[in-house]
N, C-alpha and C positions, 0 to 999 in steps of 0.2 A: 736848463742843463744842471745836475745832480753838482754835487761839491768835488773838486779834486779827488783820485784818490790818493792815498799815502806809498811813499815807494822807500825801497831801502839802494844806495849807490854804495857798490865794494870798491875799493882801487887797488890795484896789482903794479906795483912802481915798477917791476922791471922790464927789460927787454933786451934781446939780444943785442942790440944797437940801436944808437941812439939817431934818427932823421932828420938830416940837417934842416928839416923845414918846421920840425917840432918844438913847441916849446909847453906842452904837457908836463906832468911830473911825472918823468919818467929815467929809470936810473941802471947801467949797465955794470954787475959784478963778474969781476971775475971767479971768484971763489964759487963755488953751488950756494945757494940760497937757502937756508934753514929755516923749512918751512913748517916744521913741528913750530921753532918758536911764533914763526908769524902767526900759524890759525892760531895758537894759544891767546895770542895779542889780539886779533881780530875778534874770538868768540868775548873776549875781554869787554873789548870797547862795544860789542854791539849790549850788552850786558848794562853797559854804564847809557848807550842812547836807547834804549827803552825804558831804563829808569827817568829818563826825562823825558819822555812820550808813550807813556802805557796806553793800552788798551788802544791802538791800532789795530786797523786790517791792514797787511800787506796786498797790494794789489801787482806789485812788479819790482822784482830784484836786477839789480846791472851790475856784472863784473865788468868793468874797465882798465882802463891802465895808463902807459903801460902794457903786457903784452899777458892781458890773463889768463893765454894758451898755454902759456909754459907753467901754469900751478897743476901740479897733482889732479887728478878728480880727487885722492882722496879729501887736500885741501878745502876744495869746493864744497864737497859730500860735508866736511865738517861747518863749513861757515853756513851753511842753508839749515842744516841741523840746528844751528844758535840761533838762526833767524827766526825759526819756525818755534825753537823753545822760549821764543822773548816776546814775540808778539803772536799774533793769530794770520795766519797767513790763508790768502785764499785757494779754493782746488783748483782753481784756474789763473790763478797769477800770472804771468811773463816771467821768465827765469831766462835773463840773456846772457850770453858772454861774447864778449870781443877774441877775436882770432887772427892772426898774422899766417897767410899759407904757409911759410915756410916751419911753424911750429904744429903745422897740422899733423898727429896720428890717427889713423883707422880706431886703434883701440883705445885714444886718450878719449878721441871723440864720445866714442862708446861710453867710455866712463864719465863725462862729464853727462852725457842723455841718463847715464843708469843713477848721477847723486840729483836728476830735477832741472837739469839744465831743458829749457824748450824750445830755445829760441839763440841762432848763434849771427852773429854781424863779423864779416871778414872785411880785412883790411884791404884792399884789392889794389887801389888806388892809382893804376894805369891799366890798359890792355895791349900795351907795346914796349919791348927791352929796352929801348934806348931811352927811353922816359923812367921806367921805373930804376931804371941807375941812376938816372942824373938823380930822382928821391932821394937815392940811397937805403933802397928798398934792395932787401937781403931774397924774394921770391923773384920768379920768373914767369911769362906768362900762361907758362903750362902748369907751373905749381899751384897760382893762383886758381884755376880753372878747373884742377883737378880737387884743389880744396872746396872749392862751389859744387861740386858732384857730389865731392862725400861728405859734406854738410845737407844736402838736403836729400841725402840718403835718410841719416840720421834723425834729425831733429825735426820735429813739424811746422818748422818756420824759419825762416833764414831771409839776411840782407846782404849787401855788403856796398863798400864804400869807395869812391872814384875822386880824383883831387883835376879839376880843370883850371883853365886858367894856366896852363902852363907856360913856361918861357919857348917863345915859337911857336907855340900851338894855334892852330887856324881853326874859323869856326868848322868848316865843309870836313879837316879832320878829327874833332869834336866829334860831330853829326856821327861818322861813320863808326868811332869808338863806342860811342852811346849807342846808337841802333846793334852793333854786333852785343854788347852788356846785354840790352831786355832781351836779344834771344837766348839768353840763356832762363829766361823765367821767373827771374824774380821777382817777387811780392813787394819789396821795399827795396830805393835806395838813398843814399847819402852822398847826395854831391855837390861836392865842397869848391869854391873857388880858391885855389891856393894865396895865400898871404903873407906877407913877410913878416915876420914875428920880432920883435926888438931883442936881443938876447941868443938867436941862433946863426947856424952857418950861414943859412942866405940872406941873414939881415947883414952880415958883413960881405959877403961877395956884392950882393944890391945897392949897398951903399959906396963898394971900390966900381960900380959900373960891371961888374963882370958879370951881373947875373939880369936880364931882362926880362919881367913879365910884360903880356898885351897892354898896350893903352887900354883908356878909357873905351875909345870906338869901338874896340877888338871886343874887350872884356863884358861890351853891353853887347854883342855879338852871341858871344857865346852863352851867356845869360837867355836869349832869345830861343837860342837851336833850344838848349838843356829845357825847356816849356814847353816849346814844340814838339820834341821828340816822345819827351815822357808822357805828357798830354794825350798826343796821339795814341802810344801804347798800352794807354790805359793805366798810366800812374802820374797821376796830374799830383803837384806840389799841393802836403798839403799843411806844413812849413817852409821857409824861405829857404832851407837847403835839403830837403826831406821829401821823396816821392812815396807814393805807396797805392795801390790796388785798395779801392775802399773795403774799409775794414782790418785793412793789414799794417796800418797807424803803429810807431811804435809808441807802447802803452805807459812807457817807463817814461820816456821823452816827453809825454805829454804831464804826464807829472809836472814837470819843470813848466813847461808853457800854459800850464792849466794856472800857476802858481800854486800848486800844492802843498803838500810837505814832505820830505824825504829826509832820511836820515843817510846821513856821510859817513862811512868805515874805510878806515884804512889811510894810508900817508898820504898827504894834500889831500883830502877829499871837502870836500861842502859842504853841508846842509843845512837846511831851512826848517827849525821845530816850532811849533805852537807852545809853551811851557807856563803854565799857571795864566792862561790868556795874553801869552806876549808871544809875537813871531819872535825866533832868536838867529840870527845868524851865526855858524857854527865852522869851525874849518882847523884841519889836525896838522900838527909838526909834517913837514915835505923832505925832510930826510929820513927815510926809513929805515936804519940804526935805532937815531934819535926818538922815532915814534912809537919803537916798540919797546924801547926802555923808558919811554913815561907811560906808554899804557901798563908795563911791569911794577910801575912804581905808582901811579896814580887810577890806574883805571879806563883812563884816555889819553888819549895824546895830543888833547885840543888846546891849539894859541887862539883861537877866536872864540870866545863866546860872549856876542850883545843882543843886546836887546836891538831890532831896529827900527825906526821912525817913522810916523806915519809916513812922511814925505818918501821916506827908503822905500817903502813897503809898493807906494803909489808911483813912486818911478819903476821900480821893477815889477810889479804887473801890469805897465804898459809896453816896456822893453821885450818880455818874456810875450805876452798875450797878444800882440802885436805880429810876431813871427809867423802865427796859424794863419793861413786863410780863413776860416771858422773867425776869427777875430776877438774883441771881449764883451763882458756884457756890462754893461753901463753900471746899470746897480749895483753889481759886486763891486766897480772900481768908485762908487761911492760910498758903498758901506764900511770899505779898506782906508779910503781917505778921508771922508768926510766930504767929499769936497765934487764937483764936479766939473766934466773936463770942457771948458771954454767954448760954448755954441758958434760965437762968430769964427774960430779958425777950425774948427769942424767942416764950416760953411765952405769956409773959403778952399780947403783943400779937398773938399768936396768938390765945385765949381773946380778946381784944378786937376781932378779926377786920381786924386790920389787915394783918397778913401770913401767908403758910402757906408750907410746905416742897411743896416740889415733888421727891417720891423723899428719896432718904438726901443729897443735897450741892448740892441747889438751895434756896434761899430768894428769894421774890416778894412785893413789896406787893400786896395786893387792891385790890378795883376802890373799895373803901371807907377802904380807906387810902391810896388817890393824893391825894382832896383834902388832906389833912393830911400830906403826904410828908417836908416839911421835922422835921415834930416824929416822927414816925415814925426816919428817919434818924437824929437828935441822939440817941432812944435805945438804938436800936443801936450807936452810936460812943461812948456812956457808957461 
């Protein structure tokens, strides 16, 4: 398998409101957004992360957020402009944006397809009212659906994303929410088991008792149907929360699980640079005021920038590489560490049917070892 490719992540902090189940950096103003000054900020710092990683190909851009429906296309039009004048970007790249139905227009759409947008991911996140309120999701299920129409009107690829797991939710109604999702046709989707996040609305109602998700039984339940259904439709998982029609993989995503490199723009965002032969871990001011007045002042807006350790380097490409069914390849995870990963608990969790070798220098979780992936991983990184 060829080397990662290189990917650039934008982040768009705002949205119209904030979901109680999110704990994103994500930030709701009242005033209108001035977003003269942001692209300013943004062409800024992508400016200052090519200066510490020239001479890239771009192979796939992501606006995220945050709710990056509600930026201008001309916004867009300008950040892809800076991208494309800092590195070399390819004719076929992934140019994705996240999308919230209720921020969808016919003609913003238009305008984000006419600055290179090619590829759009909706938020979707139920197919029933009474659930997408309890989110705290501002669409409805017709908006949602009408957004999915006129997205793949538009763009020549499209996802979108579905949160299970819900409080009450039973697998057999699962089952029938997902089967009605693929007939709408989509190529890819994202779906997420909901979690309670330390920090948000439902980590406090979950901890006063007033808010229920499924047990364990329930939730390896629905885990079960989400395999089965997508499997069967012909978008078998091909990450732990990621289905897709082969070939229709998103390409940005895989960036991150390949362990690539991508550069992080915009407030909170991440990235991972190679910089004078050192991986760097990298991550910008998360108040987006603050971010854009140190990229005014500095160039960037970045509070992280280290170097990270081999040890760092070889837990997170087992963590990240680990999530693919594809799985990783042995050699790169000893070229990265130095080191290789312990035959006898390989064995053993082999014999427990959690993971198998794939040929002489591939290693994969099974489809039996994805529910328990975190405890699977800990013992490989023992």
């Amino acid at each position: 398998m060829s080397e990662p490719a290189f990917g650039v992540y934008v982040h768009w902090p705002f949205c119209a409101a904030k979901c109680p189940y999110c704990d994103f950096n994500s930030h709701v103003r009242r005033a209108e957004v001035d977003q003269s000054r942001f692209l300013a900020a943004y062409v800024r710092e992508i400016g200052h992360m090519a200066a510490l990683a020239p001479g890239r190909r771009v192979e796939s851009v992501f606006f995220g957020g945050g709710t990056p429906s509600l930026m201008k296309p001309e916004t867009v039009a300008g950040i892809l402009d800076a991208i494309a004048g800092a590195w070399d970007v390819s004719p076929d790249a992934e140019i994705t944006l996240e999308a919230n139905p209720t921020s969808v227009e016919a003609e913003r759409f238009r305008g984000y397809r006419a600055a290179g947008v090619n590829r759009v991911s909706l938020g979707v996140q139920a197919l029933n009212g009474p659930d997408l309120a309890a989110l705290g999701r501002l669409h409805t299920v017709d908006d949602a659906l009408t957004a999915l129409a006129l997205a793949t009107s538009i763009f020549p690829r499209s996802s979108f994303d579905l949160i299970y797991a819900r409080p009450g939710q039973s697998p057999e109604a699962w089952r029938d929410e997902l089967i009605r999702a693929l007939d709408y046709g989509t190529e890819h989707l994202s779906l997420y088991q909901l979690t309670i996040e330390e920090g948000t609305p439902f980590f406090a109602l979950h901890q006063a008792g007033k808010l229920k998700t499924p047990d364990e039984t329930t939730g390896r339940a629905l885990w079960d149907v989400t395999q089965e259904v997508c499997g069967h439709a012909g978008l078998p998982a091909y990450e732990i929360s990621n289905h897709a029609r082969p070939g229709c993989e998103s390409r940005h995503n895989l960036v991150y699980w390949r362990y690539g490199e991508y550069a992080g723009i915009g407030p909170g965002a991440h990235g991972r640079l190679v910089v004078n032969g050192a991986r760097r871990e990298l991550a910008t001011e998360r108040n987006p005021e603050l971010w854009a007045a140190a990229v005014e002042a500095d160039g960037a807006g970045l509070v992280v920038d280290e170097a990270l350790s081999i040890e760092a380097q070889a837990d997170e490409f087992l963590v990240m590489g680990l999530r693919l069914t594809e799985g990783i390849d042995l050699a790169r995870f000893h070229r990265i560490s130095g080191r290789r990963l312990d035959g006898r608990r390989i064995d053993d969790l082999t014999m427990d049917g959690m993971v198998e070798r794939v040929g002489p220098d591939r290693l994969r979780v099974t489809p039996a070892g994805f529910p328990v992936l975190d405890a699977v991983v800990a013992d490989l990184a023992s």
